[in-house]
C-alpha positions as CSV (number, residue, x, y, z in Angstrom):
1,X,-50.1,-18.3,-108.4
2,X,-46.7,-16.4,-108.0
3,X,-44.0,-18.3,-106.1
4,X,-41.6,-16.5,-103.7
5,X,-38.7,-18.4,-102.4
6,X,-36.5,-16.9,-99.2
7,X,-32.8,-17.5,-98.5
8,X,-30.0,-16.2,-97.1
9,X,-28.5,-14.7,-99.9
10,X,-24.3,-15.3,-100.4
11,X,-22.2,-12.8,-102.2
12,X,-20.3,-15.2,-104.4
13,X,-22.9,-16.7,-107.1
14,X,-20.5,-19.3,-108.4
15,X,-20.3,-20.7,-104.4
16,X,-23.8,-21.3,-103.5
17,X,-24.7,-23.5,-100.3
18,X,-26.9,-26.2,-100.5
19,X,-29.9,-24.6,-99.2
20,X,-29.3,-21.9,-102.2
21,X,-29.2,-24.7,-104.5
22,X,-32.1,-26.2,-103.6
23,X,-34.2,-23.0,-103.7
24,X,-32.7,-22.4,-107.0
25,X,-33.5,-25.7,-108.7
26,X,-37.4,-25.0,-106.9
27,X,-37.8,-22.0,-108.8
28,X,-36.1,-23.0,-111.9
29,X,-38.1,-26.0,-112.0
30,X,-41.3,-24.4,-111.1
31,X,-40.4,-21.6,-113.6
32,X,-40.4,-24.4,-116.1
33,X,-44.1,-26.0,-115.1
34,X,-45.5,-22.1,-115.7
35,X,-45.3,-20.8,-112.7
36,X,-44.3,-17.0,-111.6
37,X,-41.5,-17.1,-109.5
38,X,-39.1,-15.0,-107.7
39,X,-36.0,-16.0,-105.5
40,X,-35.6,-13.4,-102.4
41,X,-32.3,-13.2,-100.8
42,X,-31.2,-11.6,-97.2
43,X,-27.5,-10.6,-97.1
44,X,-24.9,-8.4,-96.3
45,X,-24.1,-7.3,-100.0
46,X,-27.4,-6.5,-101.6
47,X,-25.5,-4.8,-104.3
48,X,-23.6,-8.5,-105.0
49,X,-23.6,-9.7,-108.5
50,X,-26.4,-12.9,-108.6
51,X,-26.7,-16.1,-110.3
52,X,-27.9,-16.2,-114.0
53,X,-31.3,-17.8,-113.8
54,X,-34.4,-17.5,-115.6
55,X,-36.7,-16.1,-112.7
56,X,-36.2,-12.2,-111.2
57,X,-33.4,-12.5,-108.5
58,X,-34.2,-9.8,-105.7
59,X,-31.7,-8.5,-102.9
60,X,-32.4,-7.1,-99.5
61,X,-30.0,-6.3,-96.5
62,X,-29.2,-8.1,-93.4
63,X,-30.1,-6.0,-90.4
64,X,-29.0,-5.8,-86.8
65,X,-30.8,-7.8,-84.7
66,X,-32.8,-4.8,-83.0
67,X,-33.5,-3.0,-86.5
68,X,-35.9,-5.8,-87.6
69,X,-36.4,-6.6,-91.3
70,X,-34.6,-3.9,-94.5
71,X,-37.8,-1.7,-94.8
72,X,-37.7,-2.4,-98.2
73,X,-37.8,-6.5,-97.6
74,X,-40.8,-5.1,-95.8
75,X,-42.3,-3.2,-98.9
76,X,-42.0,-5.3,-101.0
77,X,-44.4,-8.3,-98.8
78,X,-46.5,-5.3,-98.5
79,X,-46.9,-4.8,-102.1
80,X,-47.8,-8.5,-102.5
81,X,-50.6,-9.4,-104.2
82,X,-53.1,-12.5,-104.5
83,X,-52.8,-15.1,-105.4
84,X,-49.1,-15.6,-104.0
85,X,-47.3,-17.9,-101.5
86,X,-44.1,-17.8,-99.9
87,X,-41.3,-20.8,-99.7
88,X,-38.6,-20.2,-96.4
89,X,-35.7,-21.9,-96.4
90,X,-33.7,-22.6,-93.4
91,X,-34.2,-22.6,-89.7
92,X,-33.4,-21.0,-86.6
93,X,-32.9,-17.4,-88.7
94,X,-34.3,-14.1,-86.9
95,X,-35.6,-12.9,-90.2
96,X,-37.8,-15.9,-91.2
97,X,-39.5,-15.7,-87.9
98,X,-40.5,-11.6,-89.0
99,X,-41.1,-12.4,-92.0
100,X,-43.7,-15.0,-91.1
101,X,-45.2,-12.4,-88.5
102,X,-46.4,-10.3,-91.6
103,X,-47.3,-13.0,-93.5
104,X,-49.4,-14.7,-90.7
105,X,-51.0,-10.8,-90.1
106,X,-51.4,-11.0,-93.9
107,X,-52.7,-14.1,-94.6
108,X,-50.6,-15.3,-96.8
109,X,-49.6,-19.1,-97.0
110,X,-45.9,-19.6,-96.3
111,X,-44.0,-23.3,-97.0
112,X,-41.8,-23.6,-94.9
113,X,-38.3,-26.1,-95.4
114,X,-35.7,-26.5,-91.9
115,X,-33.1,-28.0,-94.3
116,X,-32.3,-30.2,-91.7
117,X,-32.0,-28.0,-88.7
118,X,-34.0,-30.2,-86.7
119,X,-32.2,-33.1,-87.3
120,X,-31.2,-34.6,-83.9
121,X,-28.1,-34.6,-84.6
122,X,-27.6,-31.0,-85.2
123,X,-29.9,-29.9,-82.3
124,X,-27.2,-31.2,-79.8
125,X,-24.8,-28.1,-80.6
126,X,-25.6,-25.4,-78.4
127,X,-28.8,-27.6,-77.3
128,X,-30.1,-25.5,-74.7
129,X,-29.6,-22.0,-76.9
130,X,-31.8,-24.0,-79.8
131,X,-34.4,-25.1,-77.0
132,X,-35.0,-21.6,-75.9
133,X,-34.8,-20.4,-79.1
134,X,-37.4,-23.1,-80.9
135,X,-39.6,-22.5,-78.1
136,X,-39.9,-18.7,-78.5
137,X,-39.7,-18.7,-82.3
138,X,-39.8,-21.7,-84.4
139,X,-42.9,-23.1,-82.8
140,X,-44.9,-20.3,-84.2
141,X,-43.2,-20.7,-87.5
142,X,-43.6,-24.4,-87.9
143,X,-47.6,-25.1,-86.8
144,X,-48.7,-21.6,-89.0
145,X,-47.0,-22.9,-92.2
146,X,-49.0,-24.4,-95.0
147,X,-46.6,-27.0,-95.1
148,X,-43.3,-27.7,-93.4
149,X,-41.1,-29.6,-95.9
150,X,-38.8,-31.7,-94.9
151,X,-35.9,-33.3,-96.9
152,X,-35.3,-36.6,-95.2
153,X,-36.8,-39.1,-92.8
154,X,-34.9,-38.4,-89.9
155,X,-35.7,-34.7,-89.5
156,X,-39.5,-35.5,-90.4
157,X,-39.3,-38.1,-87.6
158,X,-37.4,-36.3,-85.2
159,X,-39.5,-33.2,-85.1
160,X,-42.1,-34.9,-83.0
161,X,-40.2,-35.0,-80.4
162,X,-39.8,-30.8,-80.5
163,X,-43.6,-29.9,-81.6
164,X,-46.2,-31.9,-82.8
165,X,-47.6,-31.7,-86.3
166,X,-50.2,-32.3,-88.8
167,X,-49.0,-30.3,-91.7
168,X,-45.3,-32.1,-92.0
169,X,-44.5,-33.6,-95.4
170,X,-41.2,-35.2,-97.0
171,X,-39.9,-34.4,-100.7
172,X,-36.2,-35.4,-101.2
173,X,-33.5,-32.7,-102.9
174,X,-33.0,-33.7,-106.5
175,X,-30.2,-33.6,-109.5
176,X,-29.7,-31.7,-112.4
177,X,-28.1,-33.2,-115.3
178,X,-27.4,-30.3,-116.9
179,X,-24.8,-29.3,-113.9
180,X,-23.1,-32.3,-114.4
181,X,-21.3,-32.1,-118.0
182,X,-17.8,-31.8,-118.2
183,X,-14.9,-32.8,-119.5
184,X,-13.2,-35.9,-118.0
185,X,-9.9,-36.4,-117.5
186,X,-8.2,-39.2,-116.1
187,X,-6.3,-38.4,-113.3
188,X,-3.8,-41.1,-112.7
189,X,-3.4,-44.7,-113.7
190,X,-5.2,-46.4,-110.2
191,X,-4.1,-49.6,-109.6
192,X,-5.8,-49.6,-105.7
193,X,-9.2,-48.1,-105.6
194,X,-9.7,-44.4,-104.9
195,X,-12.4,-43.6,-101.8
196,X,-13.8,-39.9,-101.8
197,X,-15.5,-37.5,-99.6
198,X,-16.6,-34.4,-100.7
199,X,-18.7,-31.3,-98.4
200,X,-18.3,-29.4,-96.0
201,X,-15.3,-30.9,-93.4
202,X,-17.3,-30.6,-90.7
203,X,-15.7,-33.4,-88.6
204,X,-18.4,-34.3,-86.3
205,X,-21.9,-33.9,-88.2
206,X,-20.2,-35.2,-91.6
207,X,-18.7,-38.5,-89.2
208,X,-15.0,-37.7,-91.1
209,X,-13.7,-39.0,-87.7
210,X,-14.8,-42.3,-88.0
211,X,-14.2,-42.2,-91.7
212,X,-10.6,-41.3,-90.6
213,X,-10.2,-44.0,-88.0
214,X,-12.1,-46.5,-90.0
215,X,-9.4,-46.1,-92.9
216,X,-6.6,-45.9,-90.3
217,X,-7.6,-49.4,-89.5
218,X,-8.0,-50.6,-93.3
219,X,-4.9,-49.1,-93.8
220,X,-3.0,-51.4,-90.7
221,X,-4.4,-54.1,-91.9
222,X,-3.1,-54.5,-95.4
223,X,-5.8,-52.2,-97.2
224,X,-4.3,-50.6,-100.2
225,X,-6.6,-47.8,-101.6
226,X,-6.3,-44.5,-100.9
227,X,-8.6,-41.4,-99.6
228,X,-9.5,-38.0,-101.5
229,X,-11.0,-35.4,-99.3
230,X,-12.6,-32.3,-101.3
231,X,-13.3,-29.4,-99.4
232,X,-12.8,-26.9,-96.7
233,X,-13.5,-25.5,-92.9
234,X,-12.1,-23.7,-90.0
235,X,-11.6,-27.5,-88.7
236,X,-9.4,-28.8,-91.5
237,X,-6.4,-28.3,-89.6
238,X,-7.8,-30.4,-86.6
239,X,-8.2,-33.0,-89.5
240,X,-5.4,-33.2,-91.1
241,X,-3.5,-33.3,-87.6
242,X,-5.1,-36.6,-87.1
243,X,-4.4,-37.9,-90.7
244,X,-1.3,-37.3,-89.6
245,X,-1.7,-38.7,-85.9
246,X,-2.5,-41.9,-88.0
247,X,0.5,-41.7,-90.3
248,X,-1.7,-41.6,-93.2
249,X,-0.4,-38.3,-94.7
250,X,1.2,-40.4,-97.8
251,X,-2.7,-41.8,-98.5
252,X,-5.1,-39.1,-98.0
253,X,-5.0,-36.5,-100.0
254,X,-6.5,-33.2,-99.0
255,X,-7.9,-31.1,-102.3
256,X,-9.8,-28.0,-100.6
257,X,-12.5,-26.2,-101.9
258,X,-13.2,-27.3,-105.2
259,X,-16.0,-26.2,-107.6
260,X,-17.5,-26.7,-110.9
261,X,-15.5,-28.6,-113.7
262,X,-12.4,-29.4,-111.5
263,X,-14.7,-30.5,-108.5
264,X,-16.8,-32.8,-110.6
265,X,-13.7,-34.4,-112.4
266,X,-12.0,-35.4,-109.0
267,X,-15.7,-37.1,-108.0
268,X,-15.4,-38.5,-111.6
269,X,-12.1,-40.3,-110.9
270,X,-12.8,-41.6,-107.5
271,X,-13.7,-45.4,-107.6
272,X,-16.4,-45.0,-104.5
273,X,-17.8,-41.8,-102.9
274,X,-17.6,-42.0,-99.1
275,X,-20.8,-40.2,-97.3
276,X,-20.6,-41.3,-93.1
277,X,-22.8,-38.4,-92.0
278,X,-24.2,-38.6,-88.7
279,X,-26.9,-36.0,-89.8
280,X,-28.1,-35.1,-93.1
281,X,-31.3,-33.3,-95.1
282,X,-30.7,-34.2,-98.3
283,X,-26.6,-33.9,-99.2
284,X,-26.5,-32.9,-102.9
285,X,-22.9,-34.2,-102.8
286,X,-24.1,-37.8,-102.8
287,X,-26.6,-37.4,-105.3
288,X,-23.8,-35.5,-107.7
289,X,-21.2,-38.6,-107.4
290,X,-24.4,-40.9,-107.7
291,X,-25.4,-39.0,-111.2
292,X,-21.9,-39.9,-111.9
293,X,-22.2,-43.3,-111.9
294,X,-20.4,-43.4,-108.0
295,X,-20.9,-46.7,-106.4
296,X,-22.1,-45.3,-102.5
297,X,-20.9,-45.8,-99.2
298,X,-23.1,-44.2,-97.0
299,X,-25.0,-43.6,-93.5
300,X,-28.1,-44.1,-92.3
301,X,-27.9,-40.4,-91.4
302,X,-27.4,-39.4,-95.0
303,X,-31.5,-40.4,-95.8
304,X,-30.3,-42.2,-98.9
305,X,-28.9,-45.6,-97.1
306,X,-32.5,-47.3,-98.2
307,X,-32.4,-46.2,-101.6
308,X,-29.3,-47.7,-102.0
309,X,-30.2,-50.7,-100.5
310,X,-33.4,-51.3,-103.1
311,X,-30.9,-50.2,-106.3
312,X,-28.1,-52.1,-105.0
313,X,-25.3,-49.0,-105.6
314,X,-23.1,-49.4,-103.2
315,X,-23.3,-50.0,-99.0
316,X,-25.3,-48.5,-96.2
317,X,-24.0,-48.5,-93.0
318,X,-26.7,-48.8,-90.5
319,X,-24.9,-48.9,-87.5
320,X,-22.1,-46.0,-88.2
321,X,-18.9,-46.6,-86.6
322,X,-15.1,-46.6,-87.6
323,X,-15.0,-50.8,-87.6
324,X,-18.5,-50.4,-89.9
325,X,-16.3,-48.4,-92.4
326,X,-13.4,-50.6,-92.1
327,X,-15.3,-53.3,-93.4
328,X,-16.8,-51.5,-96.1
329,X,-13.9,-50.2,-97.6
330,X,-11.9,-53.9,-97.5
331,X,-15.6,-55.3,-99.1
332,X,-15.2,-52.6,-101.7
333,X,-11.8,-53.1,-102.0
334,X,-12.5,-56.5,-102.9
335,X,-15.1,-55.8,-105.7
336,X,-12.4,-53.2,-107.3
337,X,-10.2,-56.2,-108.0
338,X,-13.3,-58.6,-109.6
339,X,-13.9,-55.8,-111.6
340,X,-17.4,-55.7,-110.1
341,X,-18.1,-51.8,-109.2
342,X,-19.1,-50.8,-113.0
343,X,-22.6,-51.8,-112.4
344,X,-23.1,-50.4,-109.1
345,X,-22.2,-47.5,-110.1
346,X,-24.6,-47.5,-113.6
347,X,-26.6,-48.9,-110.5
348,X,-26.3,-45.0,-108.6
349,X,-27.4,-43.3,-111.8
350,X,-30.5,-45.6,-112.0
351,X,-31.0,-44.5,-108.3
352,X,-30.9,-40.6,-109.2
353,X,-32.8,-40.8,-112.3
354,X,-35.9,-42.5,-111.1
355,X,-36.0,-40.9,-107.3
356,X,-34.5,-37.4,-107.8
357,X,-35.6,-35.9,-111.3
358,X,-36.2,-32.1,-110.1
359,X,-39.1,-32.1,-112.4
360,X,-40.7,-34.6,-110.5
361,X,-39.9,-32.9,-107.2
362,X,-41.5,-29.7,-108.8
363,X,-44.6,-31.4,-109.4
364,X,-44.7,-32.5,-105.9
365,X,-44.5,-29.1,-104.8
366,X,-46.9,-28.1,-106.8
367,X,-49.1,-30.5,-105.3
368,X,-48.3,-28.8,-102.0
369,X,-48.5,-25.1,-103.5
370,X,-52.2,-25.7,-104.8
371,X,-53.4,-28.0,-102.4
């Protein structure tokens, strides 16, 4: 059976999103257990250099909303043949809903992955827009897919209360080792602990408001660590205007956009990685610092807060607020002196190796695929 997975495609190949990730590991994986795959990407730079992977990388352009699909995106589903099955991923994306138009006309099976569009969380944005939107498109998409794949518990649950469905199934994101090797360097000589965020600063769905009002409160009442925030948005100014607001400026450090060996050296030297999402799929940030032996502080909303409950890696806030992460921090704080975050973090990698091996999660979806 060939295998043909759908993004968004991004011009930069070293700055991938996690949805590309994901469908990158699928087909690298799946590429692995024998089968014929194919990533197709939908972009404005069809000409853009791609990533160096084993399976063909193909390239079509974005269109204007009243051209439809690039005629040759359209060719080439035409020039499918049996046995083959598509895998979307993402949601709420003009093209996907097209796209499974011919398919359904075509009869062929599609799998079909939100990446945690449907989270309830993230359907409150522009709620009525979505509503109309779900309604006139996404319906359609989600009850004619083979399978819709979700990545967490919360969006598999939540979806019921949008469309109800028979065909829904959950298999987690997963970690590659192999991404992960670099050379560590010690940053500085820490004598408090070092908390860390990194993703996307999106203030609200990420929760970095409470995570900047819980450590404003750890930080007036005699806590002594200090906070490493990696990445970027249009809202990091808002941000660091309340870091500021808080007088915290002198203990959190902002670091941007980082990627590859610098990125995972700063996760490396952090003493606990800091996850309050609100709303989540499957954040491959957590799972990185995790693989790097991380002890965890993390939401419900992330879909990992029962994992590391069982493997006992860290602390899952169940009730997410800024007094929640207070505590949290002064209770890891604590185990920093007593020496006693080694093995929670040895604890994390445990966690990753035994839930989120992406050969695993390949033969899952091969379950799915052949079923």
């Amino acid at each position: 059976m060939k295998i043909i997975h759908i993004v968004l495609g991004k011009a930069n190949p070293n700055r991938m999103n996690g949805v590309n990730k994901v469908a990158h590991h699928h087909a690298e994986y799946l590429h692995k257990l024998g089968y014929d795959v194919e990533i197709w990407g939908i972009t404005n730079s069809p000409s853009a250099p791609v990533v160096e992977r084993e399976v063909k990388t193909r390239l079509f352009r974005s269109q204007y909303y009243i051209r439809g699909l690039d005629p040759s995106l359209m060719m080439a589903i035409e020039k499918c043949k049996e046995p083959v099955l598509f895998h979307i991923h993402g949601a709420l994306i003009r093209e996907f809903y097209l796209i499974t138009k011919i398919l359904q006309e075509k009869n062929i099976a599609y799998v079909y992955t939100p990446h945690g569009a449907f989270n309830e969380v993230a359907l409150r944005k522009n709620n009525w827009l979505k509503k109309w939107y779900i309604d006139s498109y996404e319906k359609s998409i989600l009850k004619n897919a083979k399978r819709v794949h979700f990545l967490g518990k919360s969006e598999f649950d939540h979806i019921s209360k949008i469309v109800k469905l028979n065909n829904k199934i959950i298999i987690p994101n997963g970690q590659s080792f192999e991404e992960l090797q670099f050379q560590f360097r010690e940053l500085q000589q820490n004598t408090q602990p070092v908390f860390g965020f990194c993703g996307r600063l999106d203030i609200y769905y990420k929760g970095l408001d409470l995570l900047i009002d819980g450590f404003a409160a750890y930080a007036n009442n005699q806590g002594k660590g200090v906070l490493w925030l990696i990445g970027d948005s249009p809202e990091r100014k808002k941000l660091e205007q309340k870091v500021i607001a808080n007088n915290l400026a002198h203990r959190v450090n902002f670091y941007g956009a980082k990627y590859g060996d610098e990125k995972l050296n700063l996760i490396a030297n952090m003493d606990v990685f800091v996850h309050p999402s609100r709303s989540e799929g499957s954040p491959t940030a957590v799972l990185e610092a995790a693989a790097l032996a991380r002890p965890l502080l993390v939401s419900t909303g992330t879909n990992v807060g029962e994992l590391v409950d069982k493997y006992d890696c860290g602390i899952h806030i169940k009730q997410l607020t800024s007094e929640s992460i207070c505590k949290a921090l002064f209770d890891f704080e604590k185990q920093y002196h007593q020496d006693n975050l080694k093995q929670n973090g040895e604890n994390a990698l445990l966690m990753v190796k035994e839930n989120f091996d992406w050969i695993k999660i390949a033969l899952q979806l091969s379950q799915v695929y052949e079923s």
